[in-house]
C-alpha positions in Angstrom: 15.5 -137.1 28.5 13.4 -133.9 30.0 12.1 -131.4 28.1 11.3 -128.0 29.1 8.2 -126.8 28.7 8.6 -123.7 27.7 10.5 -125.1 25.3 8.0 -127.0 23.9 5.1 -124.0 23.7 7.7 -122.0 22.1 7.9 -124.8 19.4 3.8 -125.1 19.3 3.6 -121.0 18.9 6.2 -121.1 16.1 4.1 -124.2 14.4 0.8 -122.7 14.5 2.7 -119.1 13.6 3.8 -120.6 10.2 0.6 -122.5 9.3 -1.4 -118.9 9.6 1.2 -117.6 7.5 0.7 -121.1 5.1 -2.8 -120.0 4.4 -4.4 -117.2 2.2 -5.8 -114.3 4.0 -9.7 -114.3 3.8 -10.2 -111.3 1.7 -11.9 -108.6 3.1 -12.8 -107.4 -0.6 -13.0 -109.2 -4.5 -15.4 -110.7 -6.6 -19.0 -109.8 -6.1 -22.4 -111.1 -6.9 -26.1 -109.2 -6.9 -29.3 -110.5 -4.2 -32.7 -109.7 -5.7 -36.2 -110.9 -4.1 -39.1 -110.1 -2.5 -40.8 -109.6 0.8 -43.3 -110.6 1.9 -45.9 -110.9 4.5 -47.6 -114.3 5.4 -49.0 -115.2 2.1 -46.1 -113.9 0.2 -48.0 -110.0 -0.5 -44.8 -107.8 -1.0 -44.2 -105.7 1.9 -43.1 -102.1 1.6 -40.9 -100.5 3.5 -38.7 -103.7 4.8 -34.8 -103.1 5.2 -32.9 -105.7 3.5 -28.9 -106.0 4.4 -25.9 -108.1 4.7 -24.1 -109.0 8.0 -20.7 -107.4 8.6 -21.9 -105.2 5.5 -22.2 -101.6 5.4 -24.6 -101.6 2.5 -28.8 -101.6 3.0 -31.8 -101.1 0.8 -35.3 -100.9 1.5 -38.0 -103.1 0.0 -40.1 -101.1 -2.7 -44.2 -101.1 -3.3 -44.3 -104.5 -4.6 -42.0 -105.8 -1.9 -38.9 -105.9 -4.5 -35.4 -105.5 -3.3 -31.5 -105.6 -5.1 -28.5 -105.7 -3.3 -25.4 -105.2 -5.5 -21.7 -106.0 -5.1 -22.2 -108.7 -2.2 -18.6 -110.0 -1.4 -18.5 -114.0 -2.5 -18.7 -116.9 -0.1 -21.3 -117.3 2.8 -23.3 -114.5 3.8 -26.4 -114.0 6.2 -29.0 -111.4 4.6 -31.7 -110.1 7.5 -35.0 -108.5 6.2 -36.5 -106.6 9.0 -39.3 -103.7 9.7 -41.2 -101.9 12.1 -44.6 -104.6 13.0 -42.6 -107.5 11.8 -40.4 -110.1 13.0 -36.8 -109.6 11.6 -35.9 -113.1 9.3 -32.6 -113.9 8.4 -31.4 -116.6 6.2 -27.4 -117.2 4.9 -27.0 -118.3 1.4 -23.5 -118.6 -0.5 -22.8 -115.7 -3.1 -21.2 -116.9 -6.6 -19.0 -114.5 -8.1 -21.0 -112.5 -11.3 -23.9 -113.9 -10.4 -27.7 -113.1 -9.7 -29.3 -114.7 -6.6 -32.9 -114.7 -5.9 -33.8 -114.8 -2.1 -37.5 -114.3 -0.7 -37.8 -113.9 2.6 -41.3 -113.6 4.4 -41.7 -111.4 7.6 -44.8 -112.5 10.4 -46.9 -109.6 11.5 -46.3 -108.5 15.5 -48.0 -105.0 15.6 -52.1 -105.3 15.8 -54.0 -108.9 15.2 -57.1 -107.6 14.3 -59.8 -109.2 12.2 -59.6 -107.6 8.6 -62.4 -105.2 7.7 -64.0 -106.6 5.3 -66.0 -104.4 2.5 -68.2 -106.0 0.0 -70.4 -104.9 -3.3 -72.9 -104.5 -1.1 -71.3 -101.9 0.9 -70.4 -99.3 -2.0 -72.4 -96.2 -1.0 -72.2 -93.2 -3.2 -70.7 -89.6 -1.7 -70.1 -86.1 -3.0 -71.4 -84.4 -5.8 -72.0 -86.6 -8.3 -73.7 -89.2 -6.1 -76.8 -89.1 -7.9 -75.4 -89.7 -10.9 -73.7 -92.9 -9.6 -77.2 -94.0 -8.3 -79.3 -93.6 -11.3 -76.4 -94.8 -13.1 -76.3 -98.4 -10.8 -80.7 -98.6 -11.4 -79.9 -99.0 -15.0 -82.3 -96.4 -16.7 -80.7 -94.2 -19.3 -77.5 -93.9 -20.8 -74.3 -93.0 -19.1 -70.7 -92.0 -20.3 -68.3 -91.8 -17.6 -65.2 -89.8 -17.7 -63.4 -92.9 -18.4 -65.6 -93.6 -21.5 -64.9 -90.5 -22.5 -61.3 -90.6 -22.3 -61.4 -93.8 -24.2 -63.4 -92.5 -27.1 -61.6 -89.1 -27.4 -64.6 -87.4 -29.0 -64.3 -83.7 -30.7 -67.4 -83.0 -29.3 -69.9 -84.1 -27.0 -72.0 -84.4 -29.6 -70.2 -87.2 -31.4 -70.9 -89.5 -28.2 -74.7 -88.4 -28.4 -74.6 -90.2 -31.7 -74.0 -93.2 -30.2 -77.2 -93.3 -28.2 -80.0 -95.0 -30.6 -82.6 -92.6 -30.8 -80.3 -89.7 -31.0 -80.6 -87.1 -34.0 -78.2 -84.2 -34.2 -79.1 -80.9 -36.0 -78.0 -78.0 -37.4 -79.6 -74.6 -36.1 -78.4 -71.3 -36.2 -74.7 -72.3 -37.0 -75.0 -74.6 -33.7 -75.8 -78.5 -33.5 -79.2 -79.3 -31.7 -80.3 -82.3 -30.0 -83.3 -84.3 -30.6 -84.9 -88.0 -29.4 -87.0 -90.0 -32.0 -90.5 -89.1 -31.8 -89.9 -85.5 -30.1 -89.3 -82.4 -32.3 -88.6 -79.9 -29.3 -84.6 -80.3 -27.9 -83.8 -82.5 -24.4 -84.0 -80.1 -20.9 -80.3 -80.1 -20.1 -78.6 -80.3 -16.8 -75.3 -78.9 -15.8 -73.7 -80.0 -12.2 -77.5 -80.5 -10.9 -78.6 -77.6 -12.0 -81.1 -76.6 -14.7 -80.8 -74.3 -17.6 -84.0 -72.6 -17.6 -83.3 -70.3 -20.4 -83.4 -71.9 -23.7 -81.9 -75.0 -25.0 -78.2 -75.5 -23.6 -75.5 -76.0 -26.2 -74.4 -78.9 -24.9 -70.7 -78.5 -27.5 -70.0 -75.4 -25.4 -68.4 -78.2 -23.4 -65.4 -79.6 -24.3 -65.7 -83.7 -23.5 -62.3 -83.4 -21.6 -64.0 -81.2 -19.3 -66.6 -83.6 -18.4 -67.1 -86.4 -15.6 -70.3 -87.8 -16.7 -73.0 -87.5 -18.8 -76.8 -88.9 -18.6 -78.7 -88.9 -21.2 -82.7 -89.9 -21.1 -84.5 -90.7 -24.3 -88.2 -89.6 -23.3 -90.6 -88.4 -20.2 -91.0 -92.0 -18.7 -87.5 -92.6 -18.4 -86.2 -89.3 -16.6 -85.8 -89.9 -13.3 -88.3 -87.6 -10.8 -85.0 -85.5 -9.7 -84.6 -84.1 -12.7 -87.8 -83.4 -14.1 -87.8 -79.5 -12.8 -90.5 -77.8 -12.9 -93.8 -79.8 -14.8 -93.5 -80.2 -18.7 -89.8 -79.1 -18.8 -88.5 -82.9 -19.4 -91.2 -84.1 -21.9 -88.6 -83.6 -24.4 -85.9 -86.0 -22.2 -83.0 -84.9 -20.6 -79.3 -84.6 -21.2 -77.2 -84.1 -17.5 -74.1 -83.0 -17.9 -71.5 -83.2 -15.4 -67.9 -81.2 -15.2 -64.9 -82.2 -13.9 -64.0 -80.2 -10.4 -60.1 -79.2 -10.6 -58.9 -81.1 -7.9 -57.5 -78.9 -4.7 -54.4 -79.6 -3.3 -54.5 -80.1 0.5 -51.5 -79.1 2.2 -48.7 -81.5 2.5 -47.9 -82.8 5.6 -44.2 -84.0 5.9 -44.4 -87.9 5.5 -42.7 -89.8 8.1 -40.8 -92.8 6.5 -40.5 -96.2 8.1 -36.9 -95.8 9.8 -38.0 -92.2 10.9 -40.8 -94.3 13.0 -38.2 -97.0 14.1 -36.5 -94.0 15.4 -39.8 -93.2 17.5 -40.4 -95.9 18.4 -36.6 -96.6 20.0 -36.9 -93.4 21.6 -40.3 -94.3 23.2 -42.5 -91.1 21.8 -43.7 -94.2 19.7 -45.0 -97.8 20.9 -46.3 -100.5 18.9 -49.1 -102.9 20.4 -46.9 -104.8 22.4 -46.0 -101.9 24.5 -49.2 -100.7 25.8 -51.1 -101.1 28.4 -54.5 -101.1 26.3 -54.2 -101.0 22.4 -55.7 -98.0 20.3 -59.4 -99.7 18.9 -61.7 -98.2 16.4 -64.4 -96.1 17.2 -68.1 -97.9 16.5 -69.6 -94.6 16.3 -67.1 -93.5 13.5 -65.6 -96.7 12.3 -62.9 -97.1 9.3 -65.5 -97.9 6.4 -63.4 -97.5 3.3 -66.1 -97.5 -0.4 -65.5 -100.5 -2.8 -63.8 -98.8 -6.0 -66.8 -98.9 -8.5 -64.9 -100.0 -11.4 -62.9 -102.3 -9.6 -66.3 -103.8 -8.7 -67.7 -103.8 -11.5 -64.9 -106.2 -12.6 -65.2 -108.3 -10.3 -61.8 -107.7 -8.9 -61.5 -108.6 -5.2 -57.9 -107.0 -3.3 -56.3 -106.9 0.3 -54.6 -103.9 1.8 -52.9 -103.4 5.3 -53.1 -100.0 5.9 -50.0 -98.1 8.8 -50.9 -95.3 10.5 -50.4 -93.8 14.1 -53.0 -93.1 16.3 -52.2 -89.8 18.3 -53.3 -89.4 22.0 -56.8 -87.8 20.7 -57.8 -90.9 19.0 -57.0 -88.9 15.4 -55.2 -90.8 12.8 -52.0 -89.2 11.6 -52.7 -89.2 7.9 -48.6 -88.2 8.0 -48.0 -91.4 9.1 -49.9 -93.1 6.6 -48.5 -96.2 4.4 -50.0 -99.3 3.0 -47.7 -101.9 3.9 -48.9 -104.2 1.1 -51.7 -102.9 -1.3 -53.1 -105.1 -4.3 -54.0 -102.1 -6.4 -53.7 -98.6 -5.5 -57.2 -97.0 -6.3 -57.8 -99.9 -3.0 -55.0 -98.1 -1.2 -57.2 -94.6 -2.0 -60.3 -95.7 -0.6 -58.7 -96.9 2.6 -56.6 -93.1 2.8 -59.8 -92.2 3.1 -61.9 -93.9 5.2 -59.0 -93.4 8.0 -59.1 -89.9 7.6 -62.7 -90.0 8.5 -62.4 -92.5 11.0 -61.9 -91.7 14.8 -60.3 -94.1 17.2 -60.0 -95.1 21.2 -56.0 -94.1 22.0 -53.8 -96.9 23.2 -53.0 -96.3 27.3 -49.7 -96.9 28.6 -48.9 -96.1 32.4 -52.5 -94.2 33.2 -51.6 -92.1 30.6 -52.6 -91.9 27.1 -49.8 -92.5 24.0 -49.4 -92.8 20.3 -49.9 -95.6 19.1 -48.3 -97.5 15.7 -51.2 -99.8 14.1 -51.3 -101.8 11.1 -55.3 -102.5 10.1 -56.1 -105.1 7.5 -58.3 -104.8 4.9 -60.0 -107.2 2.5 -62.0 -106.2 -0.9 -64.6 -109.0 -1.4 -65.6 -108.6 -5.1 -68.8 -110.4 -6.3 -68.0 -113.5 -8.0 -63.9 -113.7 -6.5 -61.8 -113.7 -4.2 -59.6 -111.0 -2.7 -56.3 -111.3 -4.2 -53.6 -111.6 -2.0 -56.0 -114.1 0.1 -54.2 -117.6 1.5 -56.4 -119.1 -1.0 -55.4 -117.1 -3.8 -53.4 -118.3 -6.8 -52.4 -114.5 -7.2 -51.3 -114.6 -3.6 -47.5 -114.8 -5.3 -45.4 -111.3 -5.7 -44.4 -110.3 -8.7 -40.7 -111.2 -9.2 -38.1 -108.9 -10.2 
């Protein structure tokens, strides 16, 4: 008995035809479930900036300070989430999605921008700027007493006299309807200061001032203490000296617009941009104005150690763009502070490409070495874990 072939792939197509039509379609939409995680760099230090999506998906969302991400109504069944950002290797990973439910997933990304050596900045390091630097300084020998304007926030005095008080020694008049200060042993008032500058007329009433207003305040009990800077002229601190310090309003530099992350993909892909791999030689710091970020004092002083990997581009002048400028993972943010502005003092060699010089993308490293710790965020770390959502 023959049998015609056509015959039979007619039968076969008919077969397989009703089998498709057997099965349920694979829906497209229907019950959904929620991703949350973190990302994170190579010892798990959330990572800003990272886009976190679903294959075949049209949904995205980007990574936030602390390396968090949430990505809601993810269709059930086996999907592929990719983490990816500019200096990092994309990962992917698929997991399977349970209806109404909450899946963590933590993906960590490897660096592939600049391998540089992390600046390191210890205690020994913190030097002292700006206007109140002397105050810092006398403050760190340890002669006299000092209220900061973080004690004085704490306190919340009503005058500045009511933290005077608090200095043994201290006695507080009344004079002519106004208080008046003097030290034990001394009948004559304290020389007082104001933003390094004597008043020579009189005795300063130092509760002209409201406590808000001030930054700092030194306060020294007798002659042998005050320091020689603030003596004056001879005799005028034999009664000791109070130094008062005001808070500066704080001017607003013009804002530059900030580039975001996908705005320097887009710079990148359109090659007005190149990361390290795609120059000839890579942008370097300059020794004679290197990136030397100060140790936050209070941070020091508590012995609180931190890691931060500053991203910035460095234009064809060797000047950082301080538009560009992101911490892609920061510990604390007063660390993030002092490295925005040791870049913005900082010159650089620019990166070459083709003979000619280019803007470069790099990602520097920094690490906090606090007396008596160890930089958080360090491989050795136990707080090298991010926070979970």
């Amino acid at each position: 008995m023959s049998t015609n072939p056509r015959s039979v792939l007619a039968l076969l197509a008919f077969v397989a035809n009703t089998e498709a039509r057997a099965q349920p379609p694979v829906p497209s939409t229907g019950p959904f479930g929620t991703i949350t995680g973190v990302i994170g760099d190579s010892v798990n230090m959330g990572i800003v900036g990272a886009t976190v999506s679903v294959v075949g998906a049209s949904g995205a969302t980007v990574s936030a300070t602390d390396g968090a991400y949430r990505l809601q109504a993810i269709p059930a069944g086996d999907q592929t989430i990719v983490a990816r950002r500019i200096g990092f290797r994309p990962e992917s990973v698929t997991v399977k999605i349970i209806p109404d439910s909450v899946l963590t997933v933590d993906l960590r990304l490897q660096s592939t921008v600049q391998q540089v050596a992390p600046v390191v900045i210890t205690s020994s390091r913190v030097r002292y700027t700006g206007r109140m630097r002397g105050f810092n300084e006398r403050r760190d020998r340890g002669i006299g007493r000092f209220f900061t304007a973080a004690d004085i926030d704490k306190r919340k005095p009503r005058v500045v006299t009511d933290l005077l008080r608090m200095v043994p020694g201290t006695r507080i008049g009344r004079i002519n309807g106004q208080n008046v200060v003097t030290f034990r042993g001394l009948r004559c008032p304290p020389l007082v200061w104001l933003d390094g500058a004597p008043a020579s007329v009189g005795y300063l009433d130092v509760d002209l001032f409201a406590p808000s207003s001030l930054a700092g305040i030194e306060v020294y009990l007798g002659p042998s203490t005050v320091p020689s800077e603030l003596t004056w002229v001879r005799g005028k601190a034999d009664c000791g000296v109070i130094a008062l310090w005001t808070r500066m309003p704080e001017t607003r530099a013009r804002q530059s617009t900030r580039l975001s992350v996908k705005e320097l993909e887009g710079l990148v892909q359109s090659s007005q941009l190149f990361t390290v791999d795609l120059v000839d030689t890579p942008a370097a710091q300059d020794s004679a104005h290197p990136v030397s970020p100060v140790f936050p004092d209070s941070l020091m002083r508590a012995s609180v150690g931190g890691r931060v990997v500053a991203e910035f581009v460095v234009d064809i002048n060797g000047e950082p763009n301080m538009a560009t400028f992101s911490a892609v993972l920061s510990t604390h943010e007063m660390f993030t502070e002092a490295v925005r502005g040791a870049v913005s003092a900082a010159h650089f060699t620019p990166a070459w490409r083709g003979g000619k010089r280019v803007r470069q993308l790099v990602q520097l490293p920094f690490s906090f070495a606090a007396p008596g710790g160890r930089p958080r965020g360090s491989p050795d770390s136990d707080l090298a874990s991010p926070r979970k959502p």
